[in-house]
N, C-alpha and C positions, 0 to 999 in steps of 0.2 A: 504494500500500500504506500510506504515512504517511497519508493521509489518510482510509484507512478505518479504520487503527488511533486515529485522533484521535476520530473519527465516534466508536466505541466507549467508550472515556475517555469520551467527554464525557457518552454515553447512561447511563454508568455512576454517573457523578458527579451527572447529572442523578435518577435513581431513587434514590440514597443520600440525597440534600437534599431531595425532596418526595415524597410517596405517590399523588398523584394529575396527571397533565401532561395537558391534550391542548390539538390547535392544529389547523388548517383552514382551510376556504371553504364559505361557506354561499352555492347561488346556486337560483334558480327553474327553473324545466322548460325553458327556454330558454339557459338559460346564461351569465344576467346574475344580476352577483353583487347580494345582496339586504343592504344595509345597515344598520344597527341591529338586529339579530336581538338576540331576549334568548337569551343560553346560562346555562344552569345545570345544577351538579348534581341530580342526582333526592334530593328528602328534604333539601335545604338550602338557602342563603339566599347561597352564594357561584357567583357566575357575572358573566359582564362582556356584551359586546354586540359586534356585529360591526361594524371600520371600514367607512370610504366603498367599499374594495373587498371587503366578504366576509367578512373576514378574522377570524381570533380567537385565541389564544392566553389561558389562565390555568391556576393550577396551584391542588392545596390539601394543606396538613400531611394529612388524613384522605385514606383512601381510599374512592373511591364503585367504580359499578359501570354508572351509566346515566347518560348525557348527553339533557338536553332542553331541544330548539330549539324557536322560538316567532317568531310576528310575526304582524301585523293582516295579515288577508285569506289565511291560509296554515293548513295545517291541522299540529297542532301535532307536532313530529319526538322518538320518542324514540332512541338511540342507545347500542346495549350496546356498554359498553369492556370490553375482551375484558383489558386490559394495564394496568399503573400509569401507563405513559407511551403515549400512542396521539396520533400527529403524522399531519399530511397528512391528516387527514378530511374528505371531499368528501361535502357535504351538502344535497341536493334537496329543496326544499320544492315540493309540491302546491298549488295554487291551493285555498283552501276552497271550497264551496258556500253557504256563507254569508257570500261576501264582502263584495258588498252592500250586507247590512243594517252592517256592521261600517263600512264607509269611511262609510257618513250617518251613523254615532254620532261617527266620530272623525275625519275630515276636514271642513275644508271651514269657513266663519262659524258652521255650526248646531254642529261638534265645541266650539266656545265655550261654548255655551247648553247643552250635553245629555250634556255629557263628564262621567263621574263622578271621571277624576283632577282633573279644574279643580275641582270641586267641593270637593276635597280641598284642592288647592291653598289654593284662598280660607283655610280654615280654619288652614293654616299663618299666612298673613299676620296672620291677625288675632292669635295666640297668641305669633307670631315674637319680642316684646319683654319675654313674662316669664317664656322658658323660661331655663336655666341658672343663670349664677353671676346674674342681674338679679330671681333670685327673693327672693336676703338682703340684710342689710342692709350687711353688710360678707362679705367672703370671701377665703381665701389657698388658694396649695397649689403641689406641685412642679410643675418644668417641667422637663423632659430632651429635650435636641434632639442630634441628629448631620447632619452636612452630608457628604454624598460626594462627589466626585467618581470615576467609571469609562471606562475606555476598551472602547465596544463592538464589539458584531460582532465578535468575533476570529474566523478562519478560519486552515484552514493555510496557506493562500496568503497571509494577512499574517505568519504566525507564520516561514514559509521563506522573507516578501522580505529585500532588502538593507537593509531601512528598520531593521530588527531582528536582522539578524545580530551575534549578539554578545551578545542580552540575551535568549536564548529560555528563560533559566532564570526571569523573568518570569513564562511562562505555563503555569508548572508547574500552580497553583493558581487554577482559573477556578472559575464558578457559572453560573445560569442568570436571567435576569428575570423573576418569577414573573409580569412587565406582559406581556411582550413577546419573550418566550421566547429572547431574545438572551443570548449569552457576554459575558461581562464582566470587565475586570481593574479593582480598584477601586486609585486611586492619591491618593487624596488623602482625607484623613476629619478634620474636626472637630468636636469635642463639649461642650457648654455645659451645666450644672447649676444651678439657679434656684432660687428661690423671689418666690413671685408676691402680692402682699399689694393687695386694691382694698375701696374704701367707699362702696355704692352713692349712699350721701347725699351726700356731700363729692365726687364724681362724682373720685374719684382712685384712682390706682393706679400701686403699681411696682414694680418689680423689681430683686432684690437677687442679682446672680450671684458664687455660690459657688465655681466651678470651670471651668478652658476649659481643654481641653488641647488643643492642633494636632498633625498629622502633613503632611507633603505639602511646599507651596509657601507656606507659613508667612510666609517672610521676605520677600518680595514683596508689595508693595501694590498692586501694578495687577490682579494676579492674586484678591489675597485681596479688594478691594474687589466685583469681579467675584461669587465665592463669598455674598458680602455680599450681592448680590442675591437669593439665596433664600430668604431670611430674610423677604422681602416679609406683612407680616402680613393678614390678610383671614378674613372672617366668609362663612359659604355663607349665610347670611341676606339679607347685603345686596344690593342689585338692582344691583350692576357689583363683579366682582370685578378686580382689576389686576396682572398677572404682566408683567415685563418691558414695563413701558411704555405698555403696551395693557389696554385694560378689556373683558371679557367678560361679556356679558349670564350672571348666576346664572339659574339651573334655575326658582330659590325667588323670585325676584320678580317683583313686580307687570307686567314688559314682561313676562316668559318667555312670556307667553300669545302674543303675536304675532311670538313668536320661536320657541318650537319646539314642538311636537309632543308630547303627553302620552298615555300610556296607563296605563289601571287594570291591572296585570298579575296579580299575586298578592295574598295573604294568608295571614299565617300565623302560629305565635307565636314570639317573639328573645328570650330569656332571660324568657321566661312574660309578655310584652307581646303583645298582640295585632297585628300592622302591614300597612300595606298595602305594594307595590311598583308603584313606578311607572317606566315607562320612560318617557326622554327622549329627542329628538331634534330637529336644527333643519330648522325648515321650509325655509331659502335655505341657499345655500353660499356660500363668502368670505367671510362674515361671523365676528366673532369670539366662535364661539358654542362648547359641549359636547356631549358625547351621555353617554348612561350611565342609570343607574336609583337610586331612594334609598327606603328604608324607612322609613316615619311611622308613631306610634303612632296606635293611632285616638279616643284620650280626649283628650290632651292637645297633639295634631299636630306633635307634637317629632320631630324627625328622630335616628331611630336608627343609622343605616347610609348612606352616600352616594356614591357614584364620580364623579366627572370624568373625560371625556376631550376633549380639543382634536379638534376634527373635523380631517383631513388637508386638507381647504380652508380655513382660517382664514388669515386672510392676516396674517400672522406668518411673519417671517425666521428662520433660521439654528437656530430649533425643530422637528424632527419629532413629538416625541409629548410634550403635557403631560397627566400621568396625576395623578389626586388622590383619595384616601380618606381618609373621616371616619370614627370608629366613637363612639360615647356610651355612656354605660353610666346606668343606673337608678339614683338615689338615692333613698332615702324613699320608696318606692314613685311618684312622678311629677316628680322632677327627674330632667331626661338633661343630663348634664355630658358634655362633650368628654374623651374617654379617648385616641384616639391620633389624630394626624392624620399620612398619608403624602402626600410629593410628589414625582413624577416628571419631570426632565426631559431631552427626547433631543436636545442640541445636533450638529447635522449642517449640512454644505453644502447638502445635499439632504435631499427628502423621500423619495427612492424605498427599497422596501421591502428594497433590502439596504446605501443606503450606510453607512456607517461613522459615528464619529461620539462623543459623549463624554456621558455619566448624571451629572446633579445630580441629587442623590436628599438631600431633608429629612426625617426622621422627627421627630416631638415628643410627649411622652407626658406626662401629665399625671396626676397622683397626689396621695392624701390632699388632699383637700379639706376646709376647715374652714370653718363660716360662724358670721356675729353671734360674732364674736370684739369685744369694744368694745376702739377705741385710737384714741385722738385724733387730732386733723386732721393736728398738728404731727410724725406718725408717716410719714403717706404722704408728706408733704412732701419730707420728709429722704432722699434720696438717697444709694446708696452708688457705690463708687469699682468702677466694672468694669475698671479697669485696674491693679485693687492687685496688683505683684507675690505675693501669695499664693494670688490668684485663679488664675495660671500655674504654681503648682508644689505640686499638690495627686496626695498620693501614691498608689499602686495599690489601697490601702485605700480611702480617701476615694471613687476613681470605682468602685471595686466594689458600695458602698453605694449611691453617688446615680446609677448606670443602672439606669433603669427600665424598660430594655429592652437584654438584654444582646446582646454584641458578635458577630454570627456568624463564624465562622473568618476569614472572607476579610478582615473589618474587624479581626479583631485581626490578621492577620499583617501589614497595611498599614508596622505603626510599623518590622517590621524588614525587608521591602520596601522602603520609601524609605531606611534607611540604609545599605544592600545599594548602592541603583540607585546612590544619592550617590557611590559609589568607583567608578563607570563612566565612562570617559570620554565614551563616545557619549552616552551619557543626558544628562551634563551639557554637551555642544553641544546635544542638542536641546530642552534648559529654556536654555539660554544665546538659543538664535534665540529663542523665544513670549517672553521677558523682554525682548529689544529690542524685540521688535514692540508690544509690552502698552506697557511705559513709556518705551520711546526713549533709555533710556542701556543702556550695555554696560558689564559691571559688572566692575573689577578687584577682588576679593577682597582678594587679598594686599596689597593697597597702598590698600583701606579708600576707592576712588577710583571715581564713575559720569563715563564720559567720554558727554560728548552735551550736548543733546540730536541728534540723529542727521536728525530733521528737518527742522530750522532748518539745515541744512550749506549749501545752497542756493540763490541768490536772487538779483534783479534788479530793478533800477531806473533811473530816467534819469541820475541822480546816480551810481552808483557803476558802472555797469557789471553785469558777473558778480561776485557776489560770494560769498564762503564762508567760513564762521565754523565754528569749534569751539569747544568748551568742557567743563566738569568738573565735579564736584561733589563733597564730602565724602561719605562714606553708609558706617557701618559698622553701623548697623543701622535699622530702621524707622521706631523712638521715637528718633530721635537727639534728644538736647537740644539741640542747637546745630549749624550746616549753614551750610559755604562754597560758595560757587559763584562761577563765572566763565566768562567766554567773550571770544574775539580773534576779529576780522571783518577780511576786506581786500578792499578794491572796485579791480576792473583799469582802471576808468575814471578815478575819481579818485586811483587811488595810494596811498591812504591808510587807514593802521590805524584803527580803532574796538574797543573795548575796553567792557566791564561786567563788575561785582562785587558780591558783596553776601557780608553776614554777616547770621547771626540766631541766637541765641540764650535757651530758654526757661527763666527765672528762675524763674515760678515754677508750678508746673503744674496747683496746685488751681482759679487764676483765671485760667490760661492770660495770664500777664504775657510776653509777647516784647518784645527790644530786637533791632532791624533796621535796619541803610543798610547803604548803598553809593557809587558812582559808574557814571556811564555817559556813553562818549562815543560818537556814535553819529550817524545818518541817521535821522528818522523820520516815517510820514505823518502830522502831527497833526490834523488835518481828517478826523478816521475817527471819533472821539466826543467826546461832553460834555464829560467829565470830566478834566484834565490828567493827563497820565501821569504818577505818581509811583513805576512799576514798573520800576528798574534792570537789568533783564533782558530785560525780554519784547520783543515787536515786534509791531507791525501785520500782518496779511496784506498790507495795502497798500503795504507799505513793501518787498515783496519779490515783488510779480505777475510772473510771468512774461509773459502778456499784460492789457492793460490799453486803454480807450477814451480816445477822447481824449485833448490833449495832461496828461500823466499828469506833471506835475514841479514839482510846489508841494509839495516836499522841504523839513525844514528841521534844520541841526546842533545837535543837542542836548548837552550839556552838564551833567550834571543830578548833583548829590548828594543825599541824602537819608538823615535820621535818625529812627527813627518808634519809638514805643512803643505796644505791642496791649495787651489784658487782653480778656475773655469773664467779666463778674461774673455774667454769669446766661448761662444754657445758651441758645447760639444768637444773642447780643446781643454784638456785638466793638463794643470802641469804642479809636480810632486817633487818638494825638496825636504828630503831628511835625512836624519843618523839611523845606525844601525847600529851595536852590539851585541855579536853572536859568540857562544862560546857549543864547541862541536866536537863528540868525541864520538866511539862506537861505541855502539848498546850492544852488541854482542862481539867484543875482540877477537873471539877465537876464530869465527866465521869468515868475519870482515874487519879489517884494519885502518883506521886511519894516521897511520905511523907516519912521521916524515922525519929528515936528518933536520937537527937543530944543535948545532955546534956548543950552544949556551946550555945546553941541557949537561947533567953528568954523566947522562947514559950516552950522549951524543943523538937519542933520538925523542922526540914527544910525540903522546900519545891526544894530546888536545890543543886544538885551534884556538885561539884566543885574535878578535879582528873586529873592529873600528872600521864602519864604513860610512862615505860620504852618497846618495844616491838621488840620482835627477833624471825624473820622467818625464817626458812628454807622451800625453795621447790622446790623439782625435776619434773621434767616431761620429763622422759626418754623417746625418740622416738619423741618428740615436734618437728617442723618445721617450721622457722620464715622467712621472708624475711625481708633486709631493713639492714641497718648498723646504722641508725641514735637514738634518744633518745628513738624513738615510733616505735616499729615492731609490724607485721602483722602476725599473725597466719595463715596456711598456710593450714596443716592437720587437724582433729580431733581426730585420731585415737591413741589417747596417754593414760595414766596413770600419776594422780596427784597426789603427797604425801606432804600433810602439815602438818610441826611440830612450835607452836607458843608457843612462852614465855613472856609473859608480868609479869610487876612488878610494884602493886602503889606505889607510895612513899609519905606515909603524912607528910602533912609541908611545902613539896618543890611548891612555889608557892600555896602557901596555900590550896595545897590537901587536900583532906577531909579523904582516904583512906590507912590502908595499907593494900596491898593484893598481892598472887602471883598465878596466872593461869597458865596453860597449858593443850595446845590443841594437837590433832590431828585429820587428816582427811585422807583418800584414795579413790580415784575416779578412777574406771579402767574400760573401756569399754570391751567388751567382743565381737569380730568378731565369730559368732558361724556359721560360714558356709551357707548352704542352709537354717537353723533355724533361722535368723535373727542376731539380736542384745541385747547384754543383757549389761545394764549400772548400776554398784551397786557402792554404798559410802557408807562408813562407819566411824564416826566421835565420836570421844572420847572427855572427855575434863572434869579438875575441879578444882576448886576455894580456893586459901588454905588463911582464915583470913574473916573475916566478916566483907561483904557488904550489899550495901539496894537496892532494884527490879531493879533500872536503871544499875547495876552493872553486877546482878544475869545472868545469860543464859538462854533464852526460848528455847523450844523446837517450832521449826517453824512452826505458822500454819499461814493459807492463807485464809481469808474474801473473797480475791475478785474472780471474774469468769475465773482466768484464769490460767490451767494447769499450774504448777512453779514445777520444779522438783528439790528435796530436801527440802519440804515443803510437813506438813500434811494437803490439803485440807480441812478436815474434824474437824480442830483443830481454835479454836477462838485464834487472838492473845494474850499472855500472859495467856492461858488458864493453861498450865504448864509452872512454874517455877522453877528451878534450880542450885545447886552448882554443881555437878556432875548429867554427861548424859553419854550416850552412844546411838549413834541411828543407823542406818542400811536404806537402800534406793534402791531396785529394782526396775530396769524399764526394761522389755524386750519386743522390736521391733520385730514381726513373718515375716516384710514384705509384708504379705499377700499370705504365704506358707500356712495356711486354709483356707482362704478366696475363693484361688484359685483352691478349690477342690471342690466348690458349683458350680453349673451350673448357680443359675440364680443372682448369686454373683462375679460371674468372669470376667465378664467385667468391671466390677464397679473401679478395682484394689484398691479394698479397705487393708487397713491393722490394725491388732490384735496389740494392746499394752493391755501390762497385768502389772499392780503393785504391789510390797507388800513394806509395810513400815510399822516400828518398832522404838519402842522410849522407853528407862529405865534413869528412874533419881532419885536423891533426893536431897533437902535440909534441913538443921540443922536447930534446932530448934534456935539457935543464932541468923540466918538470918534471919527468920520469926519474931523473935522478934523485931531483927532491924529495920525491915519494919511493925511492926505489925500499924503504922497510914495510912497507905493505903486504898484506897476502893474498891480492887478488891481479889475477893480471891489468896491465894499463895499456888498452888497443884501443889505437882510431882508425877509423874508414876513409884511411888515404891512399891506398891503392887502389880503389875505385870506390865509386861512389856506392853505399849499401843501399838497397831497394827491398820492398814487400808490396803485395799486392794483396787483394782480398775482396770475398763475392759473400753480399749477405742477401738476406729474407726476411724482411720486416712485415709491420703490421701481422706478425702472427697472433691469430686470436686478438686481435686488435691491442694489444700492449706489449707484445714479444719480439727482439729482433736478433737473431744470430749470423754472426761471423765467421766466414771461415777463411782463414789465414795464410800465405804460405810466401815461406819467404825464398828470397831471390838468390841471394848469393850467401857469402864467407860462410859455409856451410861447415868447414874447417874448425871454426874455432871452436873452443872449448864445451860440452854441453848445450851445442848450437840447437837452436827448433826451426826445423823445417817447417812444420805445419802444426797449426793449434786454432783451436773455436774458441771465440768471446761470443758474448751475448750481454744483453742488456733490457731495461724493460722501462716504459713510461705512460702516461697518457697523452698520444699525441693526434692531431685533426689530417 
């Protein structure tokens, strides 16, 4: 009975919010459902397309009276809606008699040559660069975005589980998805006010945000960085568009031809433009392609109208439905400017058509447009402050003016919804669990204290045994200025505490000036990369494998202080000057030796490093994306380029170093978005040592004992197998996606994906430093007779979190306990 009384409600609720609903299965005289079908209303220009299975659901403010169904080689369906709301329409399409002549116009190499939408197409391409704001010389205008989050699918069966008892006054207040005809509770909404100023000559442009208010999960940066990905910006013009991670071939470019399926559908006039319509769809499945239809004018080939959808085979994780609308509007009688842009997305476990699951939904709306406004270069230059406390408390006035698309019920009750949930306890265990899981500390409130990371509690080595470490941190809010941390370690094999600390503190926030150290005493594997750790917290994965190859115990006791000063004088460019104090011996001598000749000693040899360093960083990362104003910001994107330039200098004496020495490094890390081809990630790291030091000093070439994928490490490489004055190494990794994978038949569902490696390593060291360290007990070999190489073929997305490696290396096969071949793997959640 609850559940027909719900049924009702919601049908009710459903006709008060839109005038026209209907939803279905469209399938052929056999009973296979027919995919891409165009539906529309009769006398209008709004209608969507039918998924991989059939399927359809849309709704419209107006009300019609006749549904009609369409597709090549089918003869076309019309369908009187008797109701406002008409669900469960089962819809038989006729085979045409003119089917035929229709598949040799539109299938097949000849649909290339003789198709009248390619022909259209073309036309787009050529026009694509001077429609819009690239028509003036300079142009501004507003921008209104809102970001949501909703919890979908609701059913009474989730409303009367135990998951929910307690908080059913929740879902007093549902709606409907005008995408996807799904129930929805919206639980999280943020909203941003702009203004947008660019100069087509000075090729600049930027934006000045006025207003951002939050509701939700606000206070959380793991969470709100997350959110931050929808933000993702992108143009339907360009030939690969990029949503979480992955590039999807656009409708509108130049590959689209050998990717999907074009039809000339309609024509007709959109606010007195004449347009054509055309359906889309992809020719292969798994691929990361769309379906959907768009309206082009036919003078100017500007796109008026446009929908996206993710096909249900796109091999993309933990998304079911990415849904996108463009709409333009007319200026001057032949400029189409961008008026709203919608995006949908259905984060779920699953793809199947009832699981459950959670709606990022972006709206952004774009208003009064001004162009050849003249203002100087030194105007787009200048930069405002998005993080000016006034930007945060901009009053019920201010955002009643600057939405430009006002708030429907559900999104204004949100603010006093989440203040509501705030005083439940249940609610708040179940933002308390996704908080530890998101960022890995457990957060005491009252006492302004993140205990964690929760992680790192864990861990093993030859050196300490089992070991388990806690720790803490300061955190009373986001932007904190200044942030403690600490953590206690105890190994049951050695007995012994280990301990880190650090402080940091932002002085000054316009140039992002930090003052930072600590101490750390500690176990660590330094043989895992280049660069000396100067990070009083972190750890190696190496330093804590649970299983691990070969004999795994060229450990060493570090001892390390550090005092460092940051700034950021220009956006994206940190440069780092500080001291260091490390003191470095072996955690296990018998194994592994850090012996060197030391004249001053009475044995003639020591056993520990004692070194004074001076050390100066530069590094950019053009295209970076942070949120956060405070000591600690949040990475946002990934899709950047890193450039590091390092100078250190020992100084002996001072504090009775043992060393003089000067290094310098480089490194370049650039991902590669290579289209419908995947992802290709290469580093390339330079670096050498002028003055003679002993092994704890030298530079290994990184190799990786334990079982787990580590990219920029030689799996195949024992630590300190090569050592080092000067290196140069090299590191590809390219991601296919599962662009082959998805061309096997009995491989295709699987959405498995190709990573392919090659890695490369040249070095050498002087015979001075071999001599220095010649009381050692490990050998000291660099890869100066040729350069050493490994390559490696993996299979990711297993079972959607699983990815293995398998390894095999190329040469000095020779040396000692060498490996030929060895499997890593790895696991995460990735889209």
């Amino acid at each position: 009975m609850k559940k027909f009384l719900f049924l009702i409600s919601f049908l009710l609720v459903s006709i008060v919010s839109s005038q026209s609903k209907v939803s279905g299965i469209v399938q052929d005289e056999s009973g296979s459902p027919v995919a891409f079908a165009n539906i529309v209303f009769k006398n209008s220009s709004e209608g969507t397309i039918t998924n991989d299975n059939g399927r359809f659901y849309f709704e419209s403010d107006d009300t019609y009276e006749t549904l009609i169904i369409s597709f090549i080689g089918y003869d076309t369906q019309e369908i009187k809606l008797d109701q406002k709301v008409n669900y469960d329409l089962e819809i038989v399409m006729v085979e045409s008699a003119e089917q035929l002549d229709e598949v040799i116009v539109y299938t097949g190499k000849q649909s290339k040559k003789n198709n009248p939408a390619i022909d259209i197409l073309k036309k787009i391409w050529a026009k694509k660069r001077v429609n819009g704001v690239r028509k003036f010389k300079s142009y501004q205008y507003d921008k209104y975005e809102k970001v949501e989050f909703d919890l979908n699918t609701i059913d009474s069966a989730l409303i009367k589980s135990k998951l929910f008892r307690g908080l059913e006054f929740i879902f007093q207040d549902l709606d409907t998805s005008r995408i996807t005809g799904k129930t929805y509770l919206p639980m999280f909404l943020n909203e941003v006010f702009s203004k947008i100023y660019g100069d087509n000559s000075y090729q600049l442009e930027k934006e000045d945000v006025l207003g951002n208010k939050n509701s939700g999960f606000g206070g959380n940066q793991a969470i709100t960085a997350f959110v931050e990905d929808l933000y993702t910006d992108y143009d339907i013009y360009d030939n690969y568009l990029k949503f979480f991670d992955k590039s999807f071939t656009s409708p509108l470019s130049k590959t689209g031809v050998d990717t999907y399926n074009y039809v000339l559908s309609d024509s007709t006039f959109i606010d007195n433009k004449w347009c054509y319509n055309i359906i889309y769809y992809p020719r292969r499945k798994n691929e990361l392609t769309f379906k959907g239809d768009f309206w082009v004018n036919d003078t100017t080939y500007a796109i008026k109208k446009i929908n996206l959808e993710v096909t249900k085979s796109a091999n993309i994780n933990w998304v079911k439905e990415i849904y996108i609308e463009q709409d333009f509007e007319v200026v001057s009688d032949s400029v189409f400017l961008l008026k709203r842009d919608y995006m949908l997305s259905d984060f779920a476990f699953s793809k199947k058509e009832k699981s459950r699951g959670v709606y990022g939904k972006r709206t952004t709306v774009y208003d009064n447009y001004k162009f050849n406004l003249d203002r100087p270069e030194d105007f787009y230059k200048a930069k405002s402050d998005p993080y000016d406390p006034r930007v945060f408390q901009q009053d019920s006035t201010f955002w009643k003016n600057a939405r430009l698309e006002r708030l429907n019920d559900d999104e204004s009750g949100i603010f006093k919804l989440l203040d509501t949930l705030k005083t439940v306890p249940k609610f708040n265990t179940f933002y308390n669990i996704a908080s530890i899981m998101a960022s890995g500390y457990v957060e005491i409130d009252k006492w302004n204290i993140d205990i964690g990371d929760v992680y790192s509690t864990f861990g093993f080595n030859d050196a300490e045994g089992i070991r388990l470490r806690g720790g803490a941190r300061t955190y009373f809010t986001q932007n904190d200025t200044w942030r403690l941390e600490g953590y206690m370690a105890y190994g049951f094999e050695d007995k012994k505490f280990k301990h880190g600390f650090s402080g940091k503190f932002l002085l000054d926030r316009k140039s992002r000036l930090i003052l930072s150290g600590g101490n750390r005493r500690d176990i660590e594997q330094l043989g895992i990369n280049l660069t000396a750790t100067n990070d009083v917290l972190g750890r190696s994965i190496a330093s804590s494998a649970l299983v691990s190859v070969g004999n795994n115990n060229r450990l060493t006791n570090i001892n390390l202080s550090v005092i460092n000063f940051e700034m950021e004088p220009v956006k994206n460019l940190r440069v780092n000057l500080g001291g260091s104090f490390r003191q470095l011996s072996s955690a296990l001598p018998d194994a592994f030796s850090l012996d060197y000749v030391d004249p001053s000693s009475p044995t003639g040899i020591s056993s520990e490093i004692e070194q004074f360093d001076i050390n100066t960083t530069l590094i950019y990362t053009p295209g970076k994306k942070t949120i956060g104003y405070g000591v600690d910001r949040y990475d946002v994107n990934e899709n950047y380029s890193t450039l590091l330039l390092n100078y250190t200098v020992g100084l002996e004496g001072f504090l009775q170093s043992d060393f003089d020495y000067q290094r310098l490094q480089f490194s370049y890390t650039q991902p590669w978005q290579l289209g419908g081809f995947g992802r290709l990630t290469s580093t390339i790291e330079l670096g050498k040592t002028f003055g003679e030091v002993p092994l704890g000093l030298l530079s290994v070439i990184p190799g990786n004992q334990t079982l787990f994928s580590l990219y920029n490490t030689f799996p195949n490489l024992d630590f300190y197998e090569f050592v080092t004055d000067t290196y140069a190494t090299l590191h590809l990794e390219h991601n296919f996606n599962g662009r082959l994978f998805s061309r096997i038949p009995f491989l295709r569902k699987l959405n498995l994906r190709e990573i392919v490696g090659l890695r490369g390593a040249w070095g050498s060291i002087s015979d001075e430093n071999i001599a220095l360290s010649a009381p050692t007990n490990i050998p000291l070999l660099a890869p100066n007779d040729e350069i050493y190489w490994e390559y490696s073929l993996g299979i990711g997305n297993i079972f959607k979190i699983f990815r293995v490696d398998f390894n095999f290396r190329g040469n000095y096969l020779d040396n000692p306990d060498a490996r030929a071949f060895g499997v890593t793997g790895t696991f995460g959640f990735n889209f």
